[in-house]
N, C-alpha and C positions, 0 to 999 in steps of 0.2 A: 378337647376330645374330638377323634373325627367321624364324619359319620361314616357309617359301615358304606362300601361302593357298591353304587347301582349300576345294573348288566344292565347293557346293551344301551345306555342313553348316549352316545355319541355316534351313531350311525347316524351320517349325514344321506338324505333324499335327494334327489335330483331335481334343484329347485334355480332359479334365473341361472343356467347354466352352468350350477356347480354339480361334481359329483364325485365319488369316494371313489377311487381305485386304488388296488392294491399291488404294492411292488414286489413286482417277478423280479427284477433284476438284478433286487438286493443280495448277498450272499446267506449261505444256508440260515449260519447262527444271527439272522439279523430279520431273514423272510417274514417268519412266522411274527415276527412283534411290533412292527411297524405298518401302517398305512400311512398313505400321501393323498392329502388335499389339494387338488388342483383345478384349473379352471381349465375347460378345453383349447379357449385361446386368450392367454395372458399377456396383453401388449406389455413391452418394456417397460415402460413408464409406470406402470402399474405395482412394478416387484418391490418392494422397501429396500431399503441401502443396508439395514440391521436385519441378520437372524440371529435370533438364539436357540441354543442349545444347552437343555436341564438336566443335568444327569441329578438324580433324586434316588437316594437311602433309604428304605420304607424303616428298617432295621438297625436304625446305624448304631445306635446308643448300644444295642444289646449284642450285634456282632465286634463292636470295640471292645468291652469287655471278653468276650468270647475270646477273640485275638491277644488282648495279652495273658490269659489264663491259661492258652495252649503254648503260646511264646514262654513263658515261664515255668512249661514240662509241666504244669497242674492240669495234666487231660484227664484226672478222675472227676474235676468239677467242673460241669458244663450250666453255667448261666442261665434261667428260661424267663426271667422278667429282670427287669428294670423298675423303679419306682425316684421318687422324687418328691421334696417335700415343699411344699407349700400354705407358709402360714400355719406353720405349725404341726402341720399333718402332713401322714404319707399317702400319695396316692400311685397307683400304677403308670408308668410311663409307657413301658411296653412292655410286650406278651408274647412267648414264642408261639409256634399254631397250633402245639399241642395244649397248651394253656387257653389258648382261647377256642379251640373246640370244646371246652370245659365250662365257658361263659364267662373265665376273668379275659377283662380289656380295659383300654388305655383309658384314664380317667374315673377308674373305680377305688376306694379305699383300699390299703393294704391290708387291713384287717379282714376286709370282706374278702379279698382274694385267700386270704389263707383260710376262710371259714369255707370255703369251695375247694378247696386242695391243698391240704395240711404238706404235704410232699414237693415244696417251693424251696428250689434255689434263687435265691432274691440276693442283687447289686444296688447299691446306691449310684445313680447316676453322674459320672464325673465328666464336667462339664471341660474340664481339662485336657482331659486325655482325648474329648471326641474333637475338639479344638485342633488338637496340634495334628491328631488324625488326618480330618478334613482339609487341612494346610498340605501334607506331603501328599495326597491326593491330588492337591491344585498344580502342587509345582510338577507333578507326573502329565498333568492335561495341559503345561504349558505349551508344547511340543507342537501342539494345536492350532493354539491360538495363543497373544500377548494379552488377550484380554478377558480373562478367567476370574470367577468373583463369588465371593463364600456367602452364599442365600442362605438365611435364618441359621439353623447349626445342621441340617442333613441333606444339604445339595450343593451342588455349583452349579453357576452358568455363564458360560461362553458361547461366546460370540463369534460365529462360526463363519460369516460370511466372506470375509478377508483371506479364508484358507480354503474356499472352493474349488477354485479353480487350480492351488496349485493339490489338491487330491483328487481333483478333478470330478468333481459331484459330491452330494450326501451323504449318498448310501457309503462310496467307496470310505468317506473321512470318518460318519458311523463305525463300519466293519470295524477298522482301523486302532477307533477310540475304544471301544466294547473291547477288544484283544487286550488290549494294553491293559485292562481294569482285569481282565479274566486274568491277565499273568502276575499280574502284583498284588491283587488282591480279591479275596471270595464273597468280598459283599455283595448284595441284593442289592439290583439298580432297578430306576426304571427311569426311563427318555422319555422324552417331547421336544417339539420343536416349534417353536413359534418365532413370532417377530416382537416377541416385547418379553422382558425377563420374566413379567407377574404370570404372563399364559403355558409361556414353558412351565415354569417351577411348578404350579398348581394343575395342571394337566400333568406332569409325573405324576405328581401327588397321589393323583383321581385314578393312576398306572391304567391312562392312556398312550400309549405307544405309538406316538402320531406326527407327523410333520405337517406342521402348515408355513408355507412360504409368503400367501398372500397376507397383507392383515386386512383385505375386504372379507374374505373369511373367517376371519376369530371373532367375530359376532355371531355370526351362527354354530360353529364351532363350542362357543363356551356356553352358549345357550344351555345346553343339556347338563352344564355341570347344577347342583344345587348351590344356593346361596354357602351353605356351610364348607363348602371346600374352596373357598378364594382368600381365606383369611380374614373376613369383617371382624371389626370389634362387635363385643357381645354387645352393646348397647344398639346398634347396627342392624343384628341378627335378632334381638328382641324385638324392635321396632317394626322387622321384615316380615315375623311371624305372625305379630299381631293383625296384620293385615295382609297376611292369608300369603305372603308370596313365598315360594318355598325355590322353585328354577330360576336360574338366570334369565331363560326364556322370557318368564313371567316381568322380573324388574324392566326388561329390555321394551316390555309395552308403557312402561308409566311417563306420562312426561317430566323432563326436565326440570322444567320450572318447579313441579311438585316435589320430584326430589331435593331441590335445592333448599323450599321452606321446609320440607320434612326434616332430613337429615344434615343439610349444611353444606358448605362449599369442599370440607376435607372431605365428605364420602364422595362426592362427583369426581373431586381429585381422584380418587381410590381408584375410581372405575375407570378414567381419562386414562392413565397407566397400566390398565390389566388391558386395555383395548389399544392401546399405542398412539392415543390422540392427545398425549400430551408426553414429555422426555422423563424418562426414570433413571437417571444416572444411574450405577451399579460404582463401587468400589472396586478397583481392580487389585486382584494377589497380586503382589511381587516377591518373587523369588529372595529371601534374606541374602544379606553381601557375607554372612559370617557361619560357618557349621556347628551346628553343639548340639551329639545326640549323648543316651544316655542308655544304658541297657541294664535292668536289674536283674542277677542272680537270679535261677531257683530259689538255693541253699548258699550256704557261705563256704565259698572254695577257697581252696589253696594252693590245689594242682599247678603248677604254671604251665602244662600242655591244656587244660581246660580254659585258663583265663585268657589263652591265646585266639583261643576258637572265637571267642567271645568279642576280642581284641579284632580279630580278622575280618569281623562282619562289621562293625562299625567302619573300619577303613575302609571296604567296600562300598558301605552306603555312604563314605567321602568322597570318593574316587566321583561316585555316579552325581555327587551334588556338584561337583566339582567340571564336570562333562557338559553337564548340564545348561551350566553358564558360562562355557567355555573361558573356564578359569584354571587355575594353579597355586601351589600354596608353598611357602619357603617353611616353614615352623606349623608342626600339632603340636598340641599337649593332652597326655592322656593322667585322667585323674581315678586312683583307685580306692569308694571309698569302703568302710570297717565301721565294725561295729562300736566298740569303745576305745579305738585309738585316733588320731589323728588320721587324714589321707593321706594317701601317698600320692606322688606327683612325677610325672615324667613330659622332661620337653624335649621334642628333636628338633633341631635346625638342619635345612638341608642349603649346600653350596649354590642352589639354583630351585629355582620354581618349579616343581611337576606334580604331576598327577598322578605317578606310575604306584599301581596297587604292590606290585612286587617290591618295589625299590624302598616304599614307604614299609611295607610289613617288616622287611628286612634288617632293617634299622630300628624299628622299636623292637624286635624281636633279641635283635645284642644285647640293646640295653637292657631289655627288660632280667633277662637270664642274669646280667652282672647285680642286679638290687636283689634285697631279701627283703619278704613282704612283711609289714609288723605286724600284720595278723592277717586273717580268713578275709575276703572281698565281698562284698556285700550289690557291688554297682562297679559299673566302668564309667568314667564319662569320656569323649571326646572332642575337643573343641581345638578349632581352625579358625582364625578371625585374621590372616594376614593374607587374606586372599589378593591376586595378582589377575591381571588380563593374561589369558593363553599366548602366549608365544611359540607357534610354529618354526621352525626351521626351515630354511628359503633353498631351495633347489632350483639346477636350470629347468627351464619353460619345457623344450623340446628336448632331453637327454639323448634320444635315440635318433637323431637328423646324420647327426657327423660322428667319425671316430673321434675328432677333438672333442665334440660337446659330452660324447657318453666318458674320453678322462677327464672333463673338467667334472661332470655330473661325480664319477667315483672320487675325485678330490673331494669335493665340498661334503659329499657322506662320509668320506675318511674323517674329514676335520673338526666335521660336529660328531663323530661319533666317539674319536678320541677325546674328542672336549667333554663331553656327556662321562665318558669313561672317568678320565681323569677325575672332574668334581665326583663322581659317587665314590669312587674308588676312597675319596678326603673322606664322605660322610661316611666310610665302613670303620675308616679308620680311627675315626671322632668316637663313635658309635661304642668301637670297641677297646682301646687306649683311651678316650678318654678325650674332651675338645680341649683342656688345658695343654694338652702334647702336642698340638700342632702349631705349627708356626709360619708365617706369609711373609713375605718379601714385601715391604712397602717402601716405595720412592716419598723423599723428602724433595722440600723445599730449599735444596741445595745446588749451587753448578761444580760442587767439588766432589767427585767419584766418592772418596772413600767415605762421604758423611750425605748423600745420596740416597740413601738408602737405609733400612731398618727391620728388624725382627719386630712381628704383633701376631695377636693372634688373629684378630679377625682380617678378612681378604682384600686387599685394595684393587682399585679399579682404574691406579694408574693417572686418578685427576689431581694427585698434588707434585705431580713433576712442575716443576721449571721451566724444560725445555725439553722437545722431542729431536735427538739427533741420535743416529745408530752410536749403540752400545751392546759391546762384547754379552755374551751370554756366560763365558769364564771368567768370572772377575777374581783376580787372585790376591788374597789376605796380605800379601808382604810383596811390594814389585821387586824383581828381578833384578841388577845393571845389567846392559848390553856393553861390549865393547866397541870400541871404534879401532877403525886400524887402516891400511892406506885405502881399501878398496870402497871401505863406509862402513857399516854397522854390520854387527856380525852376533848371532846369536846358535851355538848348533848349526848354523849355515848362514850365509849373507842373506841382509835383508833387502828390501827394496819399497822406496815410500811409494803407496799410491797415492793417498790426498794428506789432504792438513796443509799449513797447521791449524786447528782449533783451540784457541790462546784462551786458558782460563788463569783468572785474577780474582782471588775472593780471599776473604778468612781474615782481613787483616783485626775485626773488630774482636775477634775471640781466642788472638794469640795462634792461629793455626794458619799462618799466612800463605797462600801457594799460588805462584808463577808457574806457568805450565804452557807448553806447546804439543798439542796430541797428532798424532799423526796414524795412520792407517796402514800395516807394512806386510809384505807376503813374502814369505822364506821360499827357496830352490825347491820343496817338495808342495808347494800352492797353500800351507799355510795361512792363514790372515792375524795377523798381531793388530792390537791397540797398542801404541808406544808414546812414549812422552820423554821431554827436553825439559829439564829440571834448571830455568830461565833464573836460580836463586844463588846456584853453582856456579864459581868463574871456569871461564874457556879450558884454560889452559891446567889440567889435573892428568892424570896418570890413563891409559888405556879401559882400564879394569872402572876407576871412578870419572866418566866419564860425562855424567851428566844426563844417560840416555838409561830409558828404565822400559821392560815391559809390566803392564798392569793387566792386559785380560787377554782373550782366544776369542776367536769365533766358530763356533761349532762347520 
């Protein structure tokens, strides 16, 4: 239980050259709540390599519940404690302010609370939900800083010093962080800043609104707080009371040595780490490599324009996880589940990796309208776990130098643009026909044209060729004869070889044996033929059977 906050004990005096000033140059929503601790002249040497920065929850447990009871369209029931049970009993966790201008607080029986105000909407506290809470919070302050770390269950703290300079101060990276929390979410914060994680987190705590930069200062600094808001164990805090020390101030007079037979080598530890004279490692968040949120119903729907809304926000909050980590994903799947039937299940695969919120709605959008639901929905889930590194698109450096570089610039966006085209264009088609209807051209492991090649469904990428030599874009199912006649070959018009021959020999093991001479030919209107000399055929046959075949065009 904490103790009720005492006014005014952190007003530092003007003592070996310290002194409290207050930041003017902070921005409006940040003026009024912070002070800066500084020394008039702080040599280099002096500044720690580590700051931290606490963002602290006073309320977290009881506006989590709040949040998913308004998130779930239940705004007739508004939450005003929390409790938790311990050893068998419930006791109060937390208390909105109207409840504790009433006299229940944190750490009272629930029984006693209702015997003070019968008129209690009371939560069991789920340790779950503040959990997963506190985690999309960390991954939102990643932006920040890489090294963000989930203290006890109602704060974080990062490590702020490695992003100074590129927001160019405190106050500015401050402003900055506070926005980002005002727009995503309306919990009750309260900041600190110190050099060691134990003085930030428990200076929120105390909702002192404070920077200290120095750590020659957070000895004076935390002097004023009491023993009971640093986190001692009660055997600690019992030991402390008994002999009368109630401030920090106060322990800060006892010696060492005394503490160390009093209390033991872990309390000195305690204190080495809340002062920074010894290393506190912190666990650092990491951002999940995989998405899976989950969104529960009000009621049990069945609209499919309401399960879409539903549907829409989730992809969104993919898109943005996805941003995030500058990543991309080829396959969701969204799972819908029911009350006493089985889920239902939908997977999209897409031709290529993105991000795109449209492109993705789009497509489950098809699908979704071709299924009929087997009952009322109950929950959405969505889950991405094939995530990809972001792949950009490469343009020229300078497009705007030369009129050649700005048409190379307009080619290279034509040809990813059409390529982008094309693949979405396959996933409409998937989407809405069905992925069994579609069919991909795959190259075999063959040097004979017409066993080359093969229908499948899914996409090749071209690495089981044989051999890369230009080939026709028209390949045609039954070749042709060409005749021959005095002038040379002649098809609709004379031809005329430009390369070859390129002699293929293969087949003999599977009864489909073929001698072949190819050649590359361009008729009197520019034209281009692939042609071939059927080496199996004697010389000497008729004009018409001649030995000479077209097999494909060139666009």
């Amino acid at each position: 239980m904490k103790v009720p906050e005492l006014k005014n004990v952190l007003s530092i005096k003007s003592k070996n050259s310290l002194q409290t000033k207050e930041i003017d140059s902070l921005p409006s929503a940040l003026s009024s709540e912070f002070k800066t601790e500084a020394t008039l002249d702080i040599e280099n040497d002096q500044i720690e390599s580590l700051l931290y920065l606490s963002v602290q929850f006073p309320l977290f447990a009881l506006e989590v519940i709040n949040q998913t009871l308004l998130q779930t369209n239940n705004e007739s029931i508004q939450c005003d404690l929390v409790f938790e049970e311990v050893a068998g009993r419930f006791w109060v966790y937390q208390a909105s302010k109207q409840l504790l201008e009433k006299g229940i607080s944190a750490g009272m029986a629930l029984s006693a609370a209702y015997a003070l105000e019968s008129n209690i909407e009371s939560r069991r506290r789920d340790y779950t939900l503040e959990q997963a809470q506190l985690e999309k919070v960390a991954s939102w302050l990643t932006v920040y800083s890489s090294d963000v770390s989930l203290m006890h269950d109602d704060a974080l703290v990062i490590e702020i010093r490695q992003s100074l300079k590129l927001y160019k101060g405190i106050h500015v990276l401050l402003a900055s962080l506070k926005s980002t929390l005002v727009e995503k979410t309306n919990f009750k914060t309260a900041y600190a800043v110190a050099p060691t994680p134990m003085a930030a987190y428990y200076l929120a705590c105390a909702q002192k609104s404070i920077i200290i930069e120095n750590s020659k200062q957070l000895r004076s600094v935390l002097a004023k707080l009491t023993v009971y808001e640093i986190g001692l164990e009660n055997e600690w805090l019992k030991t402390l009371g008994n002999i009368g020390i109630r401030y920090l101030q106060e322990l800060w007079r006892l010696p060492r040595t005394g503490l160390l037979k009093r209390f033991g080598k872990k309390f000195l530890d305690y204190i080495d780490k809340l002062l920074g004279e010894s290393l506190d490692p912190q666990i650092t968040y990491t951002v999940p490599d995989f998405f899976c949120k989950e969104i529960e119903m009000p009621i049990e729907l069945s609209q499919h324009d309401l399960i879409l809304v539903a549907v829409e926000t989730l992809i969104k909050q993919l898109v943005v996880f996805l941003r995030q980590i500058d990543a991309s994903t080829d396959q969701i799947k969204i799972i819908f589940r029911h009350y006493s039937v089985p889920e239902t299940e939908i997977i999209i695969s897409f031709r290529y990796a993105n991000r795109d919120h449209k492109q993705i709605f789009s497509l489950l959008r098809e699908r979704f309208n071709q299924i009929k639901l087997k009952a009322g929905v109950l929950a959405i889930q969505l889950e991405s776990r094939q995530i990809y590194e972001f792949k950009a698109s490469n343009v020229d450096l300078f497009p705007n130098e030369l009129l050649a570089c700005e048409q190379r610039e307009g080619q290279a966006l034509d040809q990813i643009e059409d390529n982008d085209n094309w693949l979405a264009l396959c996933d409409e088609l998937a989407a809405r026909l069905g992925e069994n209807k579609l069919s991909y051209v795959h190259v075999k492991q063959d040097y004979r044209p017409e066993y080359a090649w093969a229908y499948r469904r899914d996409r090749s990428d071209g690495s089981g060729s044989v051999l890369h030599r230009l080939r026709p874009i028209c390949f045609l199912a039954t070749s042709i004869p060409i005749s021959v006649n005095a002038a040379g070959l002649y098809w609709q018009s004379e031809l005329s070889l430009l390369s070859g021959p390129e002699r293929i020999e293969s087949g003999w093991w599977d009864n489909k044996d073929m001698q072949r001479d190819y050649y590359l030919a361009i008729d009197e209107a520019g034209q281009i033929f692939w042609i071939y000399r059927d080496l199996k055929q004697s010389i000497g046959q008729s004009k018409i059977k001649s030995g000479w075949y077209l097999q494909g065009l060139f666009g």
